[in-house]
N, C-alpha and C positions, 0 to 999 in steps of 0.2 A: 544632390540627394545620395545618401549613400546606399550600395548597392547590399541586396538583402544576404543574407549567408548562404554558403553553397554546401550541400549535405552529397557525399558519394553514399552510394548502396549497392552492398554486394549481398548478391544473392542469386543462386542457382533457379530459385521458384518464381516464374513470372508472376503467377497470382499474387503470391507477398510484395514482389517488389509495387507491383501496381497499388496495392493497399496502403505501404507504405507510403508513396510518393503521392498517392491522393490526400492523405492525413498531411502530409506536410506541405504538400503546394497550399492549403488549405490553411496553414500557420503562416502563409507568406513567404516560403523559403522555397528556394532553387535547389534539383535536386539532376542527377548525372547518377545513372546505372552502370553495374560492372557485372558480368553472371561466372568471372571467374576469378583465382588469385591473380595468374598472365595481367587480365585486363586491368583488374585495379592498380596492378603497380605502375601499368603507363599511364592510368588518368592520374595517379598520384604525383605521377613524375612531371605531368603536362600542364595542370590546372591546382589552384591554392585552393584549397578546402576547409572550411570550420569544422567540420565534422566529418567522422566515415563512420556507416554501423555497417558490419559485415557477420554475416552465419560466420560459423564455427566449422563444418563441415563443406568444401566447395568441389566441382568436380576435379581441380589440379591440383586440390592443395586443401591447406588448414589458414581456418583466421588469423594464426598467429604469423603468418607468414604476411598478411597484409598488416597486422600492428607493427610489424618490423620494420616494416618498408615505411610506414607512414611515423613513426618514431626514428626514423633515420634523414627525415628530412632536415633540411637546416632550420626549417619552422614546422615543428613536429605538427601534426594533424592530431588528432584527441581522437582515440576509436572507441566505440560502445560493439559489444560483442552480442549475437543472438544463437542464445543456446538450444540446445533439444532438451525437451520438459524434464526434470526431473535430475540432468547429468552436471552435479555440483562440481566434479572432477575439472570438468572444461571449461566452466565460468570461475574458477579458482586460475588454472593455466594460464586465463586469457588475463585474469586481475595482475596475477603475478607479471607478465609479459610487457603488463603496461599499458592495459585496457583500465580506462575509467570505471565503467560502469556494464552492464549489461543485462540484458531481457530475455526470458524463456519461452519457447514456444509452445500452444500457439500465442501471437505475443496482444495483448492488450491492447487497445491505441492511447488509452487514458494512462498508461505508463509509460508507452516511446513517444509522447507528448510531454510528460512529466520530465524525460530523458533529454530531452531533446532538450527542453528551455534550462534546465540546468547545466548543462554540454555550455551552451551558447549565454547563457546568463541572460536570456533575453526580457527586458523588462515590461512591464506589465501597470499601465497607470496606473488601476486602481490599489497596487500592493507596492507601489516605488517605494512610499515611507514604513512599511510593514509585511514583512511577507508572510507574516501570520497570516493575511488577511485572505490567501487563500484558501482559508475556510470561511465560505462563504455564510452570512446570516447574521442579520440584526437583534435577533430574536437574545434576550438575555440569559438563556444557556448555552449559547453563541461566544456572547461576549465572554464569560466565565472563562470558557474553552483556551481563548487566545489570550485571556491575561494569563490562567496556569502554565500555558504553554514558554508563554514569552518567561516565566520565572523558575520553570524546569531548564530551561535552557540554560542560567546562568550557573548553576550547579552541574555536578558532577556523579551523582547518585544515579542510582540505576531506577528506571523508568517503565511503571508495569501498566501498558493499554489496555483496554478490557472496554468491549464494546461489540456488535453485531456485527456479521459479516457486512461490506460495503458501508459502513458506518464511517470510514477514514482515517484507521488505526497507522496504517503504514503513511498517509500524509502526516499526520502528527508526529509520527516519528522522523520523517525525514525534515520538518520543522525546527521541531528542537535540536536538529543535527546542526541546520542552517545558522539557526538564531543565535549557536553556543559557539563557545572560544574550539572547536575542532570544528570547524566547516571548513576548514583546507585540505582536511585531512578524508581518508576513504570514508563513504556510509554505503557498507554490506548490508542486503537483506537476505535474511537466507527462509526459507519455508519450511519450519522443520518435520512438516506433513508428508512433506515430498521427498524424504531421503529417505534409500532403505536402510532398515538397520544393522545391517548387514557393514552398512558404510559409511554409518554415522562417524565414527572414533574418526576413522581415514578423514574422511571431508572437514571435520571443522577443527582437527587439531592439524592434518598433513601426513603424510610416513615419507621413510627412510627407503633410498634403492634397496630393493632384495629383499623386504619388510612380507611380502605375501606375492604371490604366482601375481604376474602382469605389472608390478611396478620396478615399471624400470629406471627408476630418476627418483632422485626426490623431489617431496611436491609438496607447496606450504597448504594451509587448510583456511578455512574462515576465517579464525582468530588471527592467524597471520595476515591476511590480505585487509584486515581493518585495522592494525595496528596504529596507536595514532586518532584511529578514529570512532566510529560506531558502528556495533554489531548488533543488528535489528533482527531478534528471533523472532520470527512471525511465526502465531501455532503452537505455540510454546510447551501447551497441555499434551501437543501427539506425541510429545519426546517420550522415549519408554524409559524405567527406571533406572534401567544398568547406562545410559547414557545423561540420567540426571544425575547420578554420584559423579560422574567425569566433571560434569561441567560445575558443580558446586564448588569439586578441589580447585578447579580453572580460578573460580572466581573469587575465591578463599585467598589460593598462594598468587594468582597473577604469572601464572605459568604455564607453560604448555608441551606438553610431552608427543610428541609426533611417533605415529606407529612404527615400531622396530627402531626407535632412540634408546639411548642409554642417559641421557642430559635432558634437563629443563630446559628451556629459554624464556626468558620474560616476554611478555605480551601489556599492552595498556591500551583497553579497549574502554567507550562507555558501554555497559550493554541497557538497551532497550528490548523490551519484550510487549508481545501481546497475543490474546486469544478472547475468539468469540464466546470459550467456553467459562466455565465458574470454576476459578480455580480454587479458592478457599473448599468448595461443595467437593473437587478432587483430593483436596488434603483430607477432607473428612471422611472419606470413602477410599483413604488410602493409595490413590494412581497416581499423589503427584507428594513428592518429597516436601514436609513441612519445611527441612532448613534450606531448601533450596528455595522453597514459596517465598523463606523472609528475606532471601540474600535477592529473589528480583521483584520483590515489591517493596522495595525500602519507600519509593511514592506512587501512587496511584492517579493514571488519569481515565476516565471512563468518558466515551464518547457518545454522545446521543443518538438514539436511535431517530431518522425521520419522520417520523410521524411523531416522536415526542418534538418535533420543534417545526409541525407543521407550517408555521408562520414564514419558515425561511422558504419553502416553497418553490414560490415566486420568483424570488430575488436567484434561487440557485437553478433556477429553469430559464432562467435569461441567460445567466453566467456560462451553462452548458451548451443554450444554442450557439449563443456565440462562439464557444470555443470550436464547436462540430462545425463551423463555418455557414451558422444562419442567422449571420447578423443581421437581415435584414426580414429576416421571419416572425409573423406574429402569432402567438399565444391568442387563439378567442376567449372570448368570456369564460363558457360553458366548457373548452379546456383547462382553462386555468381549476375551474374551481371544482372538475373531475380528479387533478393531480391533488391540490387540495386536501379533498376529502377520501385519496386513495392511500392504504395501510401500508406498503412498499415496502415487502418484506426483505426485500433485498439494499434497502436504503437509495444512498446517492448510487451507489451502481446498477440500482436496475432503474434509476430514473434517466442517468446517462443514455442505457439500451435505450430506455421506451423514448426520451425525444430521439436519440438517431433515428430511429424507424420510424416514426412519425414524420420526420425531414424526409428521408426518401419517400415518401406517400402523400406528404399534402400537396395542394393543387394552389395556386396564385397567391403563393409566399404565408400561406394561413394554416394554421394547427387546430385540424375541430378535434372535438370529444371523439369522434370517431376515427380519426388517424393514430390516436394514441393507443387504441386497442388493449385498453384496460379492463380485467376481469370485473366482471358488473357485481355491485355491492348486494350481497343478499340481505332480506328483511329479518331483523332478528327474529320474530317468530320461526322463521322456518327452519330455527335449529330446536329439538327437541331438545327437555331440561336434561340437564346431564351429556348432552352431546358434545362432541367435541372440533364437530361442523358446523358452521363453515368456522375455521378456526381463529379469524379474530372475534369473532362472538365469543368464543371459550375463552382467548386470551384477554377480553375485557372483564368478563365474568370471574376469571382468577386475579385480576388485579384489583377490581374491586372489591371483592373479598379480603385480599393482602392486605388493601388501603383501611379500610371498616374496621378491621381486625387491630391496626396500629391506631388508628384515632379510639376505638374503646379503652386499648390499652394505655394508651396514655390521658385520658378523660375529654380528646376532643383536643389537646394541642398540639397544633398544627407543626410547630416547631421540633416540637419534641419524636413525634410521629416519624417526621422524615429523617432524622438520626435513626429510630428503630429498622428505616425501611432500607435504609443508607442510601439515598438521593440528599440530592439540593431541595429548598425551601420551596424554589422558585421550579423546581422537575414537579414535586407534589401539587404546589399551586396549578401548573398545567393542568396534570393529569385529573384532578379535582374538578376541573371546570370541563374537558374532557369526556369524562364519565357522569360529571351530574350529580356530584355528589356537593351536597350544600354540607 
C-alpha cells in the first residue's frame, strides 16, 4: 500500500499550524511542523516531502528562504506560500521565487484544500473522468454549467464570471484553467478589492529598483507571474477607473510596462474575470469603462445562485460532509429538508460553514434541524406590503414582478420572456414553479 503524502508546515502561530494539520490529517495526509526557517531546512534536508506550505513572515527569516532550500533539493519539494491579508507585494516575491501557488490570511480551509489536492494532483473517484464534476449537482442548470465550462476551456477568449458571492466563481475559473491547453502553466488569483490603489500599477504590472522610496529590487507583478498562464481578476467591478485604462492598453497591446521602465515587455495571459456585482448596470452608471466591459466579456458564464438550483442540495451536503471528514455522518429527514427549503444567501459557502458546525455539535454521528442553527423561516404575512423585511419575501416579490412583467411583455411565452430576462429556459421554468406562478 502505498504511503499517503507527507506535507511540512511552517509556521510561527500554533493555532494555525493546529488548524491546518487537522484539515489535512482529515484529507488522509501526514503532516511534520516547523515554527522556524533554521527548522524547516533540517526537516527538508532529513525527510522527502510532497508538499511544504510555509508563512511568509517567520521569526528567523522569510519564506523565501525555505522555497530556496526546498527548490535546491535534488527532488525539489513544491512550496505554497501563506501571506498576510491583502500584501500582493509577497505573494508576487514568493511566485517569482518559485512558489506554486499561495493563500492569504486569515486562510480558508475550502481553499488550502483546493491547494492542497492540486499541489498533490490527488484524485478523486467521482471526478477521475471529469474534473468538471467538481461542481457538484444533477440538477439541469448544473449540467449546463459543466458543458459551457468544458467548451470555454477549449478556447482562448477572455471569460467574464458573474454570479453571487459563494456562488463558485473562482472554482470555475480554476476549471477552465485545468480543462484548457495552459494547465501547466501558472493560474493567479488576484482580488482586486483588496489592493490599495495606491499600489495597484506596482502590483499587477511590477516596478523598476529606484521606481519610488522602498523599492529596492525589481519586482515582476501579476501579469508577469502568470505568464503563460491565467490571470483570474476576482472583483473585477472594485477596480477604479484610472486602473481600468492600464489594464485595457494591457490587454489591447499584450504588454506591460513596469513602474519606473522605459520598455514594454510582452506578457500572454488568459484573462478570466468575475464579480458579484452587475456590471453592464456599472457601465450604465458610468464606474466601469464600456471598452474595457467588452474586451473582458467577450463570453459570459453566470453561476447559479443556491437556491436557484435547490434540487442540488442534498447531493452537495453529502459531498461537504464528506469532504470536512463526516463520512460517516448522517443528514436526518427534517435536516435535510430545513437546508432544502433554506435561502443561503451566502450560497455553497455558507452551506459549507453551516454543516462544519453542525459536525462539531451533533451527537451519535446525526445532523438534526437543530444542530444546523438556521435562521427560522418567517411567514410571509409578517412583512408588511411594501416592506423590505424579512428580505427574501421582498426579493421574491421583486422577482415576481420582473417575471409578470416579461411574460405580459411578451404575451405569455415563456421562451421569449427569459431572453428579455436574460436567464436560461430551464432558470425561468424553476423559478416559475418556485414562486407559483402558473
Amino acid at each position: 500500500m502505498a504511503a499517503s503524502p507527507r506535507i511540512l508546515l511552517v509556521d510561527d502561530e500554533p493555532d494555525l499550524l493546529d488548524l491546518m494539520e487537522l484539515t489535512l490529517v482529515k484529507m488522509g495526509l501526514e503532516t511534520d511542523r516547523a515554527v522556524s526557517v533554521a527548522e524547516a531546512q533540517i526537516r527538508l534536508a532529513q525527510t522527502r516531502y510532497d508538499l511544504c506550505l510555509t508563512d511568509m513572515r517567520l521569526t528567523d527569516g522569510e519564506g523565501l528562504e525555505v522555497i530556496a532550500t526546498a527548490s535546491a533539493l535534488a527532488v525539489p519539494v513544491p512550496v505554497a506560500v501563506i501571506t498576510a491579508y491583502g500584501n500582493a507585494g509577497n505573494a508576487v516575491a514568493a511566485l517569482k521565487a518559485g512558489a506554486f501557488d499561495y493563500l492569504s490570511k486569515p486562510v480558508a480551509l475550502d481553499q488550502l484544500r483546493a491547494l492542497v489536492k492540486s499541489a498533490l494532483r490527488i484524485p478523486d473517484a467521482a471526478q477521475a473522468d471529469n474534473p468538471a464534476r467538481e461542481l457538484i449537482g444533477q440538477s439541469a442548470t448544473m449540467q449546463d454549467i459543466r458543458a459551457r465550462i468544458a467548451k470555454l476551456a477549449r478556447t482562448q477568449a477572455p471569460v467574464h464570471i458573474a454570479g453571487e458571492s459563494g456562488s463558485g466563481k473562482e472554482l470555475a475559473a480554476r476549471l477552465i484553467h485545468r480543462l484548457g491547453s495552459r494547465e501547466d502553466k501558472p493560474f493567479v488569483a488576484v482580488n482586486c478589492g483588496a489592493i490599495p490603489e495606491t499600489l495597484m500599477e506596482s502590483e499587477f504590472f511590477g516596478y523598476r529598483k529606484g521606481a519610488f522610496t522602498g523599492a529596492e529590487s525589481d519586482r515582476n507583478g501579476f501579469f508577469q507571474a502568470a505568464d503563460g498562464g491565467t490571470l483570474f481578476l476576482d472583483e473585477v467591478a472594485d477596480l477604479p477607473l484610472s486602473m481600468q485604462v492600464k489594464l485595457l492598453r494591457v490587454l489591447q497591446e499584450k504588454k506591460v510596462r513596469k513602474v519606473g521602465a522605459t520598455q514594454e515587455e510582452p506578457v500572454d495571459v488568459r484573462i478570466i474575470s468575475a464579480t458579484h456585482q452587475n456590471l453592464a448596470a456599472l457601465v450604465e452608471a458610468g464606474r466601469f469603462r464600456q471598452d474595457l466591459y467588452y474586451r473582458l466579456n467577450v463570453i459570459d458564464l453566470v453561476m447559479p445562485s443556491l437556491r436557484d438550483r435547490a434540487e442540488d442540495i442534498p447531493e452537495m451536503a453529502r459531498f461537504l460532509l464528506d469532504k470536512l471528514g463526516g463520512n460517516e455522518v448522517k443528514l436526518d429527514r427534517d435536516a435535510a429538508q430545513a437546508l432544502c427549503a433554506y435561502a443561503f444567501p451566502g450560497n455553497v459557502r455558507e452551506l459549507e460553514n453551516t454543516l462544519e458546525r453542525a459536525l462539531a455539535l451533533c451527537e451519535n454521528q446525526r445532523i438534526t434541524a437543530e444542530d444546523l442553527n438556521l435562521a427560522p423561516a418567517l411567514p410571509a404575512a409578517s412583512a408588511a406590503p411594501g416592506s423590505k423585511y424579512p428580505l427574501q419575501d421582498y426579493l421574491d416579490q421583486m422577482e415576481r414582478a420582473a417575471i409578470l412583467e416579461a411574460l405580459e411583455q411578451t404575451r405569455y411565452n415563456k421562451t421569449a420572456a427569459a431572453r428579455v430576462l436574460g436567464v436560461t429556459f430551464r432558470s425561468l421554468r424553476y423559478r416559475l414553479e418556485r414562486l407559483g406562478i402558473d
